[in-house]
C-alpha positions in Angstrom: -32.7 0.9 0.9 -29.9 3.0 1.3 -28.5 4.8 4.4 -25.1 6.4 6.2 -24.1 5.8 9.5 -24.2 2.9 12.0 -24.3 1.7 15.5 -21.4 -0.1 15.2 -19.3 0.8 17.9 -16.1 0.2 15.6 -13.2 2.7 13.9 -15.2 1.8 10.3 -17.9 4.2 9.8 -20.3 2.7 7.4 -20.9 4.8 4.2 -23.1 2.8 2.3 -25.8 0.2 2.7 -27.9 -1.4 0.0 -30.3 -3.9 0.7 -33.2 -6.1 -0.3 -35.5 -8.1 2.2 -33.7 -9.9 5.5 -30.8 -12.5 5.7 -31.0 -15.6 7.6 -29.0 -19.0 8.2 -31.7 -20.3 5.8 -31.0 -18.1 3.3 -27.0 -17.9 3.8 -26.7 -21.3 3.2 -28.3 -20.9 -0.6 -25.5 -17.6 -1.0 -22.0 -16.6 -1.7 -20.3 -13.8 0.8 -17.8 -11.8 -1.1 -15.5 -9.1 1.6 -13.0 -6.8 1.2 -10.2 -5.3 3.3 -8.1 -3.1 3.6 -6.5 -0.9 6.7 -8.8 1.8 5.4 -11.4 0.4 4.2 -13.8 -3.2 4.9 -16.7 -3.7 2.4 -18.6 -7.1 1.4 -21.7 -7.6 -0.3 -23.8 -11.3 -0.7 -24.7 -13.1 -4.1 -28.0 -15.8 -4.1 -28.3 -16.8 -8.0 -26.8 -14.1 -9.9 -28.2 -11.3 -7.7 -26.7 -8.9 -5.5 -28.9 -9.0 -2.5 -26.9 -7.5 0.2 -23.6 -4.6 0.1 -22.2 -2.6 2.2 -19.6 0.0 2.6 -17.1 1.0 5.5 -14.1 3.4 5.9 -11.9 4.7 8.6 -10.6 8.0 8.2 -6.9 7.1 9.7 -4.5 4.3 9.2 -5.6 1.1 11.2 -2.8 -1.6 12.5 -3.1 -5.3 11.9 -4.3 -5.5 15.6 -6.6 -2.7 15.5 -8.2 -4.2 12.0 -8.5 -7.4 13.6 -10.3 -6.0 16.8 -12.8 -4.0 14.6 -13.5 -7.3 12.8 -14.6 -9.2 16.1 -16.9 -6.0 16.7 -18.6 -5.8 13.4 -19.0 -9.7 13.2 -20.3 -9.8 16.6 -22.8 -7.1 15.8 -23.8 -7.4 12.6 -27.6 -9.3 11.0 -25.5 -10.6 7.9 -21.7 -11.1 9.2 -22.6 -12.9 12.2 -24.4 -15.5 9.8 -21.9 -18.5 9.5 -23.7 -21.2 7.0 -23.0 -19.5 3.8 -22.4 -21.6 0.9 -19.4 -20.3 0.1 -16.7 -17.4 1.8 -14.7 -15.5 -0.2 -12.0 -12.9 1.4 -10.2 -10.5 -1.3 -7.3 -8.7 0.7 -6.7 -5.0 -1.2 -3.3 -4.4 0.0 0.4 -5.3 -0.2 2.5 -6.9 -2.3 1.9 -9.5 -4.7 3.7 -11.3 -7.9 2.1 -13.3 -10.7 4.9 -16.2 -11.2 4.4 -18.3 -14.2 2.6 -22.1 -13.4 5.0 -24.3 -15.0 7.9 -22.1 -13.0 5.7 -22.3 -9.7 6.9 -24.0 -6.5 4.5 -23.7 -3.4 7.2 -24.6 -1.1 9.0 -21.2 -2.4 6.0 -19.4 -2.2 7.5 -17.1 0.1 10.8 -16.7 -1.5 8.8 -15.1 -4.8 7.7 -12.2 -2.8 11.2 -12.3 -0.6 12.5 -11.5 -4.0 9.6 -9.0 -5.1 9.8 -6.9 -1.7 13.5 -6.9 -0.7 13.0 -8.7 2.1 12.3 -11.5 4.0 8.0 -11.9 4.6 7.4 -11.4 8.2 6.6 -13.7 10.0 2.8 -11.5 10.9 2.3 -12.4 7.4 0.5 -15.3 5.6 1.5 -16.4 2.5 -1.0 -17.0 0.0 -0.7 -18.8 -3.8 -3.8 -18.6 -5.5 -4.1 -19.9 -9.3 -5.4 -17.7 -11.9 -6.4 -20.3 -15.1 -6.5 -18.0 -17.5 -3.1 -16.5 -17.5 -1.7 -20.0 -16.5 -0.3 -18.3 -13.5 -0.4 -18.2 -9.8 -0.5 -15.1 -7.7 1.5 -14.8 -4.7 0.4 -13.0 -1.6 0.5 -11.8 1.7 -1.9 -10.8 4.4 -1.6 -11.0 8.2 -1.7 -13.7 9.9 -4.2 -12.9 12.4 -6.9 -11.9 10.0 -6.3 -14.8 8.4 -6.9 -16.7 11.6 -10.0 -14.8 12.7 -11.6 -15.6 9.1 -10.5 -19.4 9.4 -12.1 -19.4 13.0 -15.1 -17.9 12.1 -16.2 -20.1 9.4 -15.1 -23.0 10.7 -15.6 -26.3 8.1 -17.1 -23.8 5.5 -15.9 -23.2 1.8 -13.6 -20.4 2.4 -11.0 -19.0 -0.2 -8.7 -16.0 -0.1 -7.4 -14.1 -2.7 -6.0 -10.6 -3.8 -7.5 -7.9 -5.7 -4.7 -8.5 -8.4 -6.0 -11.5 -9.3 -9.3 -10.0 -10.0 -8.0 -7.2 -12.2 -6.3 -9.4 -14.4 -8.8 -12.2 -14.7 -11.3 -9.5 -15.4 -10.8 -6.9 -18.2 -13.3 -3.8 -17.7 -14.0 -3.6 -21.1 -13.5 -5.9 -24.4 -10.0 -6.5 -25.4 -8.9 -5.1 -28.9 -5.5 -4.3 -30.6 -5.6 -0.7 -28.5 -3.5 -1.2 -25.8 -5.8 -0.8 -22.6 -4.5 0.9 -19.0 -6.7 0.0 -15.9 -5.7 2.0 -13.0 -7.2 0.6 -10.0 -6.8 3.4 -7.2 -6.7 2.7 -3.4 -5.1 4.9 -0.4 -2.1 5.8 -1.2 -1.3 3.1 -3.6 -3.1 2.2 -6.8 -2.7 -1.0 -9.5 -1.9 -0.8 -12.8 -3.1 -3.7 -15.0 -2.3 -3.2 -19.2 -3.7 -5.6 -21.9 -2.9 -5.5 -25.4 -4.7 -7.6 -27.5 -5.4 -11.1 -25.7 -2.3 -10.4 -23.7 -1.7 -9.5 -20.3 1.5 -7.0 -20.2 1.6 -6.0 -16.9 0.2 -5.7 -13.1 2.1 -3.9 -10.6 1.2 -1.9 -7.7 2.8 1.6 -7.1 2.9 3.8 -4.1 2.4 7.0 -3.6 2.5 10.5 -1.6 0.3 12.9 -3.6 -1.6 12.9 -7.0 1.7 14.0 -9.2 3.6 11.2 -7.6 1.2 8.9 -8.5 0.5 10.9 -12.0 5.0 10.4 -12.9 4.7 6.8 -11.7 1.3 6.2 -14.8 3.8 7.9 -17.3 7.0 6.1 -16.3 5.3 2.7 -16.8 4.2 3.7 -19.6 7.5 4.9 -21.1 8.8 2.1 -20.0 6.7 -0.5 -21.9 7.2 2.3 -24.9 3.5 3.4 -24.8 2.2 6.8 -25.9 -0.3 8.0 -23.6 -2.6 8.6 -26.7 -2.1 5.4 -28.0 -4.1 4.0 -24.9 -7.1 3.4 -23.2 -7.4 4.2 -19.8 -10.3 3.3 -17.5 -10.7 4.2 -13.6 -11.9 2.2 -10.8 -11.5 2.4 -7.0 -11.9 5.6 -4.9 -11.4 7.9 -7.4 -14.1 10.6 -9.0 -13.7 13.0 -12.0 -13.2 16.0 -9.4 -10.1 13.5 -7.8 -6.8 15.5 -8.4 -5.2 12.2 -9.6 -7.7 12.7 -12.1 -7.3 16.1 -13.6 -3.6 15.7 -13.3 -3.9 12.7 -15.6 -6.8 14.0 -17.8 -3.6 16.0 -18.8 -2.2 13.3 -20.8 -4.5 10.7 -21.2 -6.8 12.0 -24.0 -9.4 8.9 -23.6 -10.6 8.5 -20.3 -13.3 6.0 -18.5 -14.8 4.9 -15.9 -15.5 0.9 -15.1 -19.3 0.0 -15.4 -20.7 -2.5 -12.7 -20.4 -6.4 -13.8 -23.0 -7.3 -16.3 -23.5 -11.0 -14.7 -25.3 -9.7 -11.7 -29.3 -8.2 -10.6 -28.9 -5.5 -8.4 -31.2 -3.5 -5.9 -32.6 -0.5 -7.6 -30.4 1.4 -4.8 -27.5 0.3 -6.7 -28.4 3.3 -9.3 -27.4 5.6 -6.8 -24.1 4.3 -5.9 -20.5 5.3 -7.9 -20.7 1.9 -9.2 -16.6 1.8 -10.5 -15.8 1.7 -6.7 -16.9 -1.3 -6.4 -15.4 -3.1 -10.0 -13.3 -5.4 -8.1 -15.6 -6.6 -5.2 -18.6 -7.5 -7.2 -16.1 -9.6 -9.5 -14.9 -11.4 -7.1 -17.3 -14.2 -7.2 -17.0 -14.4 -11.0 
């Protein structure tokens, strides 16, 4: 099944449903629920033994606040046949915003957890934000993060004494190549509102991940070239594949397509079943979601 719209009386719109069969507390309790967020943007979808059983899609069309993301989660939970559900086996919350640094494991420090993105940002962490360290095993690294406070508290409250984790979408692009590693160098732009994350492997190395802010599409297009000349890259020399909310007729795209001779598109994740909805759907939006629970 697939649909548009919803009775949701929040600032999210939902875009996209796919869906097989009815959930329960039964069935939660045998699956893993996988969200994102984002001030634009709130999306989960539900895992039961290697299947994707459950996805949805939601988007606002204007900035939200902290506060006004937090009240539109107490609406949709409230509301909602699937959110409302509290005996999952497992919770996992990726946050798709702000900053983030990868710091080195035999360097790392919880109690200066903070300090690491003190020193990425500028500036002090506020004190609306959580500070997150989650491990990533297989660049012997953790990742540092931030994400408010109160969403953080709403999600600890509402799955009270359940396996909940948090993590960024970082963590995901670098634990998770899009396709196999060779000696090519290989760019993966992950694009967002007004910000998108570059992740580039050579070999079996991880080079870089950093997230870059921009205005408009040629901003965003100098920022690809500058890393790239940076790291002394040509731009035919790599690979570069798209996820995130971006389509072939994006202007990010064709301004780009200008320099980037080789050009793709992420594929959905090989390790899940989908609904045969899922055919419909631009599948490289949803890359780092659906990977989440790898």
């Amino acid at each position: 099944m697939s649909t548009t719209g919803t009775a949701t009386p929040t600032k999210w719109k939902r875009t996209t449903q796919v869906s097989e069969g009815i959930m329960t507390e039964q069935s939660a309790y045998h699956s893993t629920l996988i969200i994102e967020i984002t001030e634009f943007r709130f999306r989960f979808f539900c895992e039961n033994a290697g299947k994707c059983i459950w996805l949805e899609d939601y988007a606002s069309d204007v900035y939200l606040t902290d506060a006004e993301v937090l009240e539109n989660l107490k609406l949709l939970f409230f509301n909602h046949p699937v959110l409302s559900l509290t005996n999952w086996q497992a919770i996992h919350v990726m946050v798709s915003f702000g900053a983030f640094t990868l710091i080195p494991e035999e360097v790392f420090r919880k109690e200066y957890a903070a300090r690491y993105l003190e020193l990425t940002q500028g500036h002090p962490v506020l004190p609306s934000a959580k500070t997150i360290a989650q491990h990533i095993p297989r660049w012997n690294c953790y990742n540092v993060f931030e994400m408010p406070q109160i969403w953080w508290d709403f999600f600890r409250d509402q799955f009270t004494l359940r396996d909940l984790s948090f993590l960024h979408i970082s963590s995901v692009l670098v634990s998770t190549p899009p396709v196999s590693l060779d000696y090519q160098p290989m760019v993966h732009v992950c694009v967002q509102e007004q910000h998108f994350i570059a992740t580039i492997f050579e070999g079996n190395q991880l080079i870089l991940c950093n997230r870059f802010k921009y205005q408009n599409p040629e901003e965003a297009t100098f920022f690809y070239l500058s890393c790239l000349n940076e790291l002394g890259y040509l731009t035919q020399g790599v690979k570069l594949v798209f996820s995130g909310e971006i389509t072939p007729f994006s202007k990010f795209y064709t301004e780009l397509s200008k320099f980037a001779p080789e050009i793709s598109f992420v594929k959905k994740p090989e390790h899940l079943n989908y609904p045969s909805a899922f055919e419909d759907l631009a599948d490289h939006r949803y890359f780092a979601l659906l990977n989440a629970n790898k």
